[in-house]
TITI-191637 format. One line per field, with one value per residue: residue number from 1; residue in three letters; x, y, z of N, C-alpha, C in turn. Coordinates in steps of 0.001 Angstrom, whole numbers. Example, Ala and Ser with C-alpha at 12.3 -4.5 7.8 and 13.67 -1.06 7.14 Angstrom:
2
n <- c(1  2)
res <- c(ALA  SER)
n_u <- c(13190  12850)
n_v <- c(-5690  -2250)
n_w <- c(7800  7080)
ca_u <- c(12300  13670)
ca_v <- c(-4500  -1060)
ca_w <- c(7800  7140)
c_u <- c(13200  12900)
c_v <- c(-3300  30)
c_w <- c(7800  7870)
REM end
This chain:
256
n <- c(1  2  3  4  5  6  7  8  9  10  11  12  13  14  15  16  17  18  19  20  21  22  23  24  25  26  27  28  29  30  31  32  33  34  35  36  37  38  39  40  41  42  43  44  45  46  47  48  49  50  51  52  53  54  55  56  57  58  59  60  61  62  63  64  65  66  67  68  69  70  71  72  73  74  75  76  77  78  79  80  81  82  83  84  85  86  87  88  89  90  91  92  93  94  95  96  97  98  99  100  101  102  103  104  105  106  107  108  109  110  111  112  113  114  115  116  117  118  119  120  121  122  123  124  125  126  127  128  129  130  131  132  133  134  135  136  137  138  139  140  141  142  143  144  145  146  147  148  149  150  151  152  153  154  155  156  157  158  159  160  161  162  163  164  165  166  167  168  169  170  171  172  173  174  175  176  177  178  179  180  181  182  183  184  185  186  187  188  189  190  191  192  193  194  195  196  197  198  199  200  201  202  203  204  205  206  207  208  209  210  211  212  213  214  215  216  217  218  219  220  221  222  223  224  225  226  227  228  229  230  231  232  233  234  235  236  237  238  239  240  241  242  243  244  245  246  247  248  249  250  251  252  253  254  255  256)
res <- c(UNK  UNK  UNK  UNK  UNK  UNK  UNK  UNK  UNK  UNK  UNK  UNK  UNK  UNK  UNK  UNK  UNK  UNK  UNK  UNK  UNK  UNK  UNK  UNK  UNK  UNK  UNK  UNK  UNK  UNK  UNK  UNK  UNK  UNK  UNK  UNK  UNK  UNK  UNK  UNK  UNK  UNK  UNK  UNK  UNK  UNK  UNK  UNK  UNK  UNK  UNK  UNK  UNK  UNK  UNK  UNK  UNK  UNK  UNK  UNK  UNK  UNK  UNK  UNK  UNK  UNK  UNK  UNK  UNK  UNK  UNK  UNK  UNK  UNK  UNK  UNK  UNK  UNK  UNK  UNK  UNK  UNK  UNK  UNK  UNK  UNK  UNK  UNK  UNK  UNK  UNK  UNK  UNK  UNK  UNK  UNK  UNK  UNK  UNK  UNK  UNK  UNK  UNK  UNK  UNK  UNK  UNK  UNK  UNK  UNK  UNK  UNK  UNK  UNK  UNK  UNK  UNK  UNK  UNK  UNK  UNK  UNK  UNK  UNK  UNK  UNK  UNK  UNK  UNK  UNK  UNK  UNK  UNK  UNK  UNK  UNK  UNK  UNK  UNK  UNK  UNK  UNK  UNK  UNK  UNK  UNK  UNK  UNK  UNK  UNK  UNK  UNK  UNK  UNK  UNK  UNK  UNK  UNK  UNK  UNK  UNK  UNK  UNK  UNK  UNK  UNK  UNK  UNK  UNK  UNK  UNK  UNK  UNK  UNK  UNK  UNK  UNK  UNK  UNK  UNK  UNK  UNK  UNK  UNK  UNK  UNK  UNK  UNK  UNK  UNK  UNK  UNK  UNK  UNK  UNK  UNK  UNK  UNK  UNK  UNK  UNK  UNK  UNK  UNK  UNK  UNK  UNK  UNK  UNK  UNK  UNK  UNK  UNK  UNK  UNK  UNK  UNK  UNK  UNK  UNK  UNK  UNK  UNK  UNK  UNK  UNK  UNK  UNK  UNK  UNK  UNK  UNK  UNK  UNK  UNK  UNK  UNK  UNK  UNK  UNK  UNK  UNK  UNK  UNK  UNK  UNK  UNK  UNK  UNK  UNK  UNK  UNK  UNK  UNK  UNK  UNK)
n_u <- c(100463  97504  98943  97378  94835  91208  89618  86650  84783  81561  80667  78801  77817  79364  81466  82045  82757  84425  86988  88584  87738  89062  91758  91772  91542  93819  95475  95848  95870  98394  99783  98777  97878  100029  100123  97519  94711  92434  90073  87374  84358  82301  79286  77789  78056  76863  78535  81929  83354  84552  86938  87818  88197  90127  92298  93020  94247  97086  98707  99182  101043  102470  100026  98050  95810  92459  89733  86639  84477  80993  78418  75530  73750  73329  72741  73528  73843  74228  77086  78653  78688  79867  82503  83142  83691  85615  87567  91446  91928  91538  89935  87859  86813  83675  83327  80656  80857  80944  82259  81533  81554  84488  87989  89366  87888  88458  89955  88361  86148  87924  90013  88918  88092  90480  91500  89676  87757  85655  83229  82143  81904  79544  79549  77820  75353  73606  74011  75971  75051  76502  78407  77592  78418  77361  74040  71658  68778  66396  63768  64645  66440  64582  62867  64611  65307  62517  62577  64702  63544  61508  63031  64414  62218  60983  62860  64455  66668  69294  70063  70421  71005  71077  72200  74559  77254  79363  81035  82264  84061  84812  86056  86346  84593  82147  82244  80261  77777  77776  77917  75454  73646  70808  69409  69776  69799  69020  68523  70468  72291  71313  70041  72684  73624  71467  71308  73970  73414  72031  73516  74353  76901  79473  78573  79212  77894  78882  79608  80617  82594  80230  79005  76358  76106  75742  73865  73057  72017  69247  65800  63546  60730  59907  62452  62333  60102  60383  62685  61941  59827  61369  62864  60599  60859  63116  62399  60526  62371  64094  62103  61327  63318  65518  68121  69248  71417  73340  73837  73844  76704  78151  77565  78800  81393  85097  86045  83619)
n_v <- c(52722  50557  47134  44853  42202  40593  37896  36586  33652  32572  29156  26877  23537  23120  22088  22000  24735  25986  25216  26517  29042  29145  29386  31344  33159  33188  33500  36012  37702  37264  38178  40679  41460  40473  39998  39144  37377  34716  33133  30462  29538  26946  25832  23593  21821  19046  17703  17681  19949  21336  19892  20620  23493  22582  21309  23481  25329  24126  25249  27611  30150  32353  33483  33987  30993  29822  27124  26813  25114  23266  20860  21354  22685  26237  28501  31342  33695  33343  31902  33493  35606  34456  33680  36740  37185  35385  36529  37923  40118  43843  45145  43883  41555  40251  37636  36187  32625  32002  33939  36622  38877  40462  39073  41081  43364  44267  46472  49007  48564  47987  50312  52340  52102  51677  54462  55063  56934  55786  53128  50948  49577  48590  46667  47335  46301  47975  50765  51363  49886  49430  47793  44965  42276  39961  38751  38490  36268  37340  37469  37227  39528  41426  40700  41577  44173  44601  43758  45222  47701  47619  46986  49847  51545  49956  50081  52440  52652  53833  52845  51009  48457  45884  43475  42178  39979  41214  42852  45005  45038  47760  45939  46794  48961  47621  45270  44902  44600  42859  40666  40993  40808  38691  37368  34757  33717  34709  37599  38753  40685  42577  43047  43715  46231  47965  47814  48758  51606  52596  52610  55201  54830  54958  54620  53402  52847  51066  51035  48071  45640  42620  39092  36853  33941  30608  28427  29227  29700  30881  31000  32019  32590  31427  32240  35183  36043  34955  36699  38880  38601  38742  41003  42192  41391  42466  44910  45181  43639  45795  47810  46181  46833  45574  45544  47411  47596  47119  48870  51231  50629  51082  53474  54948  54448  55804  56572  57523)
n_w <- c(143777  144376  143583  143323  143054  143418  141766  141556  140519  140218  139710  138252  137445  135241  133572  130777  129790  131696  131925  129825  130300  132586  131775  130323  131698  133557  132182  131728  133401  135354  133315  133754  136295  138502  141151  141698  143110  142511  142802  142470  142923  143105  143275  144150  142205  139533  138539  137071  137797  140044  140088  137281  137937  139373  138472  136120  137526  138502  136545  137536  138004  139723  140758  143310  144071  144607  144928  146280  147588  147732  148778  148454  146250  146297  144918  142998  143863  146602  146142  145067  147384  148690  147680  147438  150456  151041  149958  149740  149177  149292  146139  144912  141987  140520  137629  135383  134809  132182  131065  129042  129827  128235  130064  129798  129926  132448  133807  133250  135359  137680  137540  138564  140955  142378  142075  143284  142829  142785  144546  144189  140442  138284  135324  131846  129872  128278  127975  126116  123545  120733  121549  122418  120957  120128  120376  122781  122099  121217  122622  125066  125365  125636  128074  129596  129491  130424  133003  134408  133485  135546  138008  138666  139225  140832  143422  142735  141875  140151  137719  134377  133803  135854  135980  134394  134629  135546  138128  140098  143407  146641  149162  151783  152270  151664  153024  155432  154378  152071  154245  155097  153267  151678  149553  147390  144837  141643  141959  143547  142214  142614  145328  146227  144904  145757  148896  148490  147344  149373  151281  150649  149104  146126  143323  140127  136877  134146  130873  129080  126822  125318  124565  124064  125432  124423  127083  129506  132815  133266  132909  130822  131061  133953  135438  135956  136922  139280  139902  140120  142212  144254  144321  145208  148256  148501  149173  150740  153219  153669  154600  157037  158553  158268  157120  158154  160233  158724  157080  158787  159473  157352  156845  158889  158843  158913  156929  154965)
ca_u <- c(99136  97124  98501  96804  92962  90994  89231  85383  84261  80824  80882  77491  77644  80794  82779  82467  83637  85390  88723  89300  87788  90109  93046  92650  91557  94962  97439  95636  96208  99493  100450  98533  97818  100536  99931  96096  94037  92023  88909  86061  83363  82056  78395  77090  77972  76637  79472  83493  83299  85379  88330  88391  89452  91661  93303  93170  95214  98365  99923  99043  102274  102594  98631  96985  94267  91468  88416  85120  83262  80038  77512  74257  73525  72907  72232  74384  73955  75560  78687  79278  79229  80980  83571  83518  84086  87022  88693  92177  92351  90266  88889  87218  85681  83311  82957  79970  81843  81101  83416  80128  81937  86019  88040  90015  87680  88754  90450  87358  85629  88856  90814  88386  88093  92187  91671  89309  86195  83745  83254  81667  81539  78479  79274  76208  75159  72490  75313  76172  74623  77323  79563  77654  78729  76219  73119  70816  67651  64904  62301  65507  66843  63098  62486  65746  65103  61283  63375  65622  62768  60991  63799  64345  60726  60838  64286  64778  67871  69389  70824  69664  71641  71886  72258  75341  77518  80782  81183  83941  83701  85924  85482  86474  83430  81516  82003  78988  76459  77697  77516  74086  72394  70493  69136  70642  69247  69483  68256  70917  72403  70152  69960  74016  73578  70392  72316  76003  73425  71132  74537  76037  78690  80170  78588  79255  77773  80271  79238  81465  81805  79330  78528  76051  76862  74634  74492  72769  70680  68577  64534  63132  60039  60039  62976  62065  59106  61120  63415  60291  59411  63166  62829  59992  61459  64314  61828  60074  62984  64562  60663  61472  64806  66705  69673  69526  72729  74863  73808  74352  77836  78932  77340  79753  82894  85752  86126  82486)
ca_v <- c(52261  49249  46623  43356  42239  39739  37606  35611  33263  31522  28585  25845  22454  24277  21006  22070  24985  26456  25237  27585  30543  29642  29292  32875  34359  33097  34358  37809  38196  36408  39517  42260  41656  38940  39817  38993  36166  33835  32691  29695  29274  25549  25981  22405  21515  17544  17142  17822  21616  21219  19329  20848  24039  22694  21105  24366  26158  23556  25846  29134  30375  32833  33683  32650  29758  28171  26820  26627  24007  22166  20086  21594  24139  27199  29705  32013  34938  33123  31895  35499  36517  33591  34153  37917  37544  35008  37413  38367  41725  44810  45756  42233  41661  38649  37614  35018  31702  32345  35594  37023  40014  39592  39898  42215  44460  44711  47853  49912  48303  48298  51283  53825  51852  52009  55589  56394  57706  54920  51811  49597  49603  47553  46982  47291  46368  49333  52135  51262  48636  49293  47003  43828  41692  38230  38950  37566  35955  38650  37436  37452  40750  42457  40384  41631  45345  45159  43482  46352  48711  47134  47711  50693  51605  49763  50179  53947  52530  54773  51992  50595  46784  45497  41915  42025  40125  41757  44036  45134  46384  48002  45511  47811  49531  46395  43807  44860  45148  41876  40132  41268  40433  36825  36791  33453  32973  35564  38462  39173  41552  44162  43178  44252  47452  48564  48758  49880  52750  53417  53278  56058  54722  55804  53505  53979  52054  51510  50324  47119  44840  42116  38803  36469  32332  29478  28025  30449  28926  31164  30724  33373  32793  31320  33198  36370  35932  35017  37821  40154  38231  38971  42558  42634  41060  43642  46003  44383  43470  47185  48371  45699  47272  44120  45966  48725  47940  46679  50380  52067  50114  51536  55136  55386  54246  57652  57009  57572)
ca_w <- c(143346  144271  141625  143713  142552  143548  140823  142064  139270  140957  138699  138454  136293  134407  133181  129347  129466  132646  131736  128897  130898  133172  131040  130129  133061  134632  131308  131599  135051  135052  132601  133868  137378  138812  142217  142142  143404  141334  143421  141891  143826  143064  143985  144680  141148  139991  137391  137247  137932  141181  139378  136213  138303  140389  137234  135642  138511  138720  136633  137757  138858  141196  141223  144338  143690  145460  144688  147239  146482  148463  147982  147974  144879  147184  144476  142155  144828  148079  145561  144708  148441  149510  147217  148173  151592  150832  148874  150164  148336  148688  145083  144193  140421  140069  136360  135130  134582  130149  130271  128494  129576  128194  131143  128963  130334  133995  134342  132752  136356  138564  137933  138939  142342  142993  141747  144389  142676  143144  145983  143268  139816  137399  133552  131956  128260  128142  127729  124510  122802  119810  122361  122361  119920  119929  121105  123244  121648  120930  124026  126323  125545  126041  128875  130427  130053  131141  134479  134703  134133  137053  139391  138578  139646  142743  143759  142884  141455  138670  136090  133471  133412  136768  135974  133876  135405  135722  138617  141029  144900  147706  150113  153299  152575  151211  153724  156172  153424  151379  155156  155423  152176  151882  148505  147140  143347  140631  142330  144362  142232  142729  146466  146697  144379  146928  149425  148366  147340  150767  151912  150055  148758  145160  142361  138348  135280  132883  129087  128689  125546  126026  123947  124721  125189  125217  128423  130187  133121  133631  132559  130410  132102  135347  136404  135633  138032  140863  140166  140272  143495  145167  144238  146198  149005  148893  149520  152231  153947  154030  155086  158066  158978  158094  156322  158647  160746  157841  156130  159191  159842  156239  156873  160256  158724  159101  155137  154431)
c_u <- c(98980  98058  97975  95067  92517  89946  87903  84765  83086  80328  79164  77581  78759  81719  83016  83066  84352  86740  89415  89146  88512  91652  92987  92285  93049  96068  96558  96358  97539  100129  100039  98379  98821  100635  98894  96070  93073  90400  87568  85307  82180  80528  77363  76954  77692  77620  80886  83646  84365  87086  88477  88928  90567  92994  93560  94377  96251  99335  100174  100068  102271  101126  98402  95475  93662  90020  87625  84153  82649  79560  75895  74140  72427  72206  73575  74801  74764  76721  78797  79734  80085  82601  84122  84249  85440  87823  89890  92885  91006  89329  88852  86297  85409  83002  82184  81256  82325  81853  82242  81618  83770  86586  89012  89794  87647  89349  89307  86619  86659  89687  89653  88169  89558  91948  91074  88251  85260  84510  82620  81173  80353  78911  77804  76459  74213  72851  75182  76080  75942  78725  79221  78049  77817  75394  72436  70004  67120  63981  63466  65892  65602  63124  63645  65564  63764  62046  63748  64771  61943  61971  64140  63034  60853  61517  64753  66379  68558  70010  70179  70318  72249  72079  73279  76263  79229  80585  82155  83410  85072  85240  85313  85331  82312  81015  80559  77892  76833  77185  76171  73180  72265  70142  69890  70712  69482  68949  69484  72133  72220  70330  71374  74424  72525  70914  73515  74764  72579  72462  75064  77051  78289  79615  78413  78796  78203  79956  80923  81264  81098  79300  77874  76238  75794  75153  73854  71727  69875  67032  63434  61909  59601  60708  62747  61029  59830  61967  62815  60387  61219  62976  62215  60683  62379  63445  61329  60784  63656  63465  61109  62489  66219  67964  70291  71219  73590  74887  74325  75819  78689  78883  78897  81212  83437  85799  84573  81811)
c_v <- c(50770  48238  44841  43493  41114  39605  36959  35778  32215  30479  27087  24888  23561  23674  21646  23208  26579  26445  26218  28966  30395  29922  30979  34103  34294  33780  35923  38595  37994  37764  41046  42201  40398  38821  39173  37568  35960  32801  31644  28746  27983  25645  24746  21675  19683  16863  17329  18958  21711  21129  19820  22557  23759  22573  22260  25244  25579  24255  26953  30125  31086  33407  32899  32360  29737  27982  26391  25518  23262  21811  20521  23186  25108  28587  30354  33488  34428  32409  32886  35877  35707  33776  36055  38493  36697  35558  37846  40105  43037  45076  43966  42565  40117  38811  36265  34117  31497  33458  36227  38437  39671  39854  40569  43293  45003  45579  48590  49894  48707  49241  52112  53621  51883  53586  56222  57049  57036  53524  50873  50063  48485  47699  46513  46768  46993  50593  52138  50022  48049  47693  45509  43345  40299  38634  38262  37434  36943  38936  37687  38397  41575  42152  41422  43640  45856  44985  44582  47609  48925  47549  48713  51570  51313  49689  51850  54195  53335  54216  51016  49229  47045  43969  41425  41072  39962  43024  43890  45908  46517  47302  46035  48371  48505  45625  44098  44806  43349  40581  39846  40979  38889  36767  35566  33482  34917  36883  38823  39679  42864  44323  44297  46022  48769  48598  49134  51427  53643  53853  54754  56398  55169  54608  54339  52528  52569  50496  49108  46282  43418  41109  37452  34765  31431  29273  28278  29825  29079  30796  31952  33854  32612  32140  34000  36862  35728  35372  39086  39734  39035  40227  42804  42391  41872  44542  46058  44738  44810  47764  47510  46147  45689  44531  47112  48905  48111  48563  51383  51891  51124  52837  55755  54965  55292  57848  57480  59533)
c_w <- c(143636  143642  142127  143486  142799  143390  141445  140623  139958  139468  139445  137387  135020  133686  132212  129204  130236  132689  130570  129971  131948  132710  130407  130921  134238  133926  131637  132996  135487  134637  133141  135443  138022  140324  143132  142628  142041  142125  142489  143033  143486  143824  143866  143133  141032  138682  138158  137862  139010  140739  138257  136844  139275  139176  136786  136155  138985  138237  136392  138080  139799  141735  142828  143844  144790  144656  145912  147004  148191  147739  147369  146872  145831  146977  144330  143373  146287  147297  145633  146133  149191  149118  147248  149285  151839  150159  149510  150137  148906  147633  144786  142953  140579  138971  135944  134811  132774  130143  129026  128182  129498  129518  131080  129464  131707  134304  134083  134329  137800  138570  138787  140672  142934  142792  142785  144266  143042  144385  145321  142160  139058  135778  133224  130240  127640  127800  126666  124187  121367  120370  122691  120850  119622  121098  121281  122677  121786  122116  125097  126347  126192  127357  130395  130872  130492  132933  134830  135083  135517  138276  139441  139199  141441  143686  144364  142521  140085  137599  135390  133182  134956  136637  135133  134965  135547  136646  139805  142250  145356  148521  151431  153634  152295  152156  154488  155153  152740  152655  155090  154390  152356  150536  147779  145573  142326  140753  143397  143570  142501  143910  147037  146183  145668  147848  149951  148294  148299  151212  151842  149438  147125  144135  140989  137671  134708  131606  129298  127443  126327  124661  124853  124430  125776  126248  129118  131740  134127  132540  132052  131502  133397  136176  136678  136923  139226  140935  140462  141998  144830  144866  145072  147786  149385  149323  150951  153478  154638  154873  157018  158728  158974  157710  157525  159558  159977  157089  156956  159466  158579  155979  158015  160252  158502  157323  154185  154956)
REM end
């Protein structure tokens, strides 16, 4: 069995408090995975964020480190795929830089992809609600599942929390499709779910525990709108045949 994993944490203005979530995203892994990687994706941060993981990872031991880091803040969606496609491992899990979701809960996401049933799992916090523990403000939770309902709608997507953000791929089958997406900003979950599933491929929502952490920086209402707007755009763009090679690249692989 597998037992190597490799970790993408896309991290933004992160000084305060990246160094703990890294300090126990390295003993977990350290104990449960000691073969894995450890990936932070530094996305044009205007503070420490850079140096407080490098500091963090002096005394990682046998993990492999790096951190990514530029200058211009490029958007939460090209860290993720940047740090995707630097991944050294097949099954890759990116986890927000707050550990929202613990990362206790990485086998619930990564076994079932060593196992073989799915090509990318999503934890969701729509499964079972019994599993958050600190919940989001009142207007942000609503706001979050009118979102969801929306893509769902215009997607044809069948889950109900795509914006969690803890989720795990097989990159083998991945890479052409993560290549091929552009969304940059906080829609480009959805973009990578749309199409792992024109593709084909094997996706599960899986209820994870969930609490939620100031910080957050996203915009109840602004964003929301120009996550609406990027939905559309996914649509668009598929209507244009923009995805169409990377979908057919992942239809015509012998494992598919």
């Amino acid at each position: 069995m597998i037992t190597s994993l490799s970790v993408v944490i896309p991290a933004y203005n992160e000084t305060a408090r990246l160094g703990k979530t890294l300090h126990t995203t390295v003993e977990y892994l350290r104990q449960n995975w000691p073969e894995s990687e450890l990936i932070v994706v530094d996305d044009g941060s205007s503070d420490e964020t850079a140096a407080v993981a490098r500091s963090a990872f002096d005394n990682s031991g046998p993990l492999r480190t790096s951190v990514i880091s530029y200058k211009s803040n490029l958007g939460k969606g090209r860290a993720v795929r940047l740090g995707l496609l630097a991944a050294r491992n097949d099954v890759v899990l990116f986890s927000d830089a707050d550990l929202s979701t613990p990362i206790t809960e990485t086998p619930k996401l990564v076994d079932p992809i060593i196992q073989g049933k799915f090509d990318v799992t999503l934890g969701s916090r729509a499964l079972d609600r019994d599993l958050i523990g600190v919940h989001q403000p009142w207007r942000r939770e609503q706001g979050g599942r009118i979102f969801n309902l929306a893509v769902r709608l215009a997607t044809g997507l069948p889950f109900w929390d795509t914006q969690c953000g803890f989720k795990a791929f097989r990159m083998s089958v991945c890479r052409p499709l993560v290549e091929s997406a552009n969304v940059d900003r906080f829609g480009f979950d959805v973009e990578l779910l749309y199409l792992a599933y024109k593709a084909g491929l094997r996706l599960s929502e899986i209820a994870v525990r969930w609490d939620h952490n100031d910080g957050s920086k996203v915009n109840v209402m602004s964003d929301s709108f120009k996550m609406l707007n990027e939905v559309w755009s996914i649509r668009q763009q598929n209507r244009r045949g923009i995805y169409e090679k990377a979908i057919r690249a992942v239809k015509d692989l012998p494992t598919q």
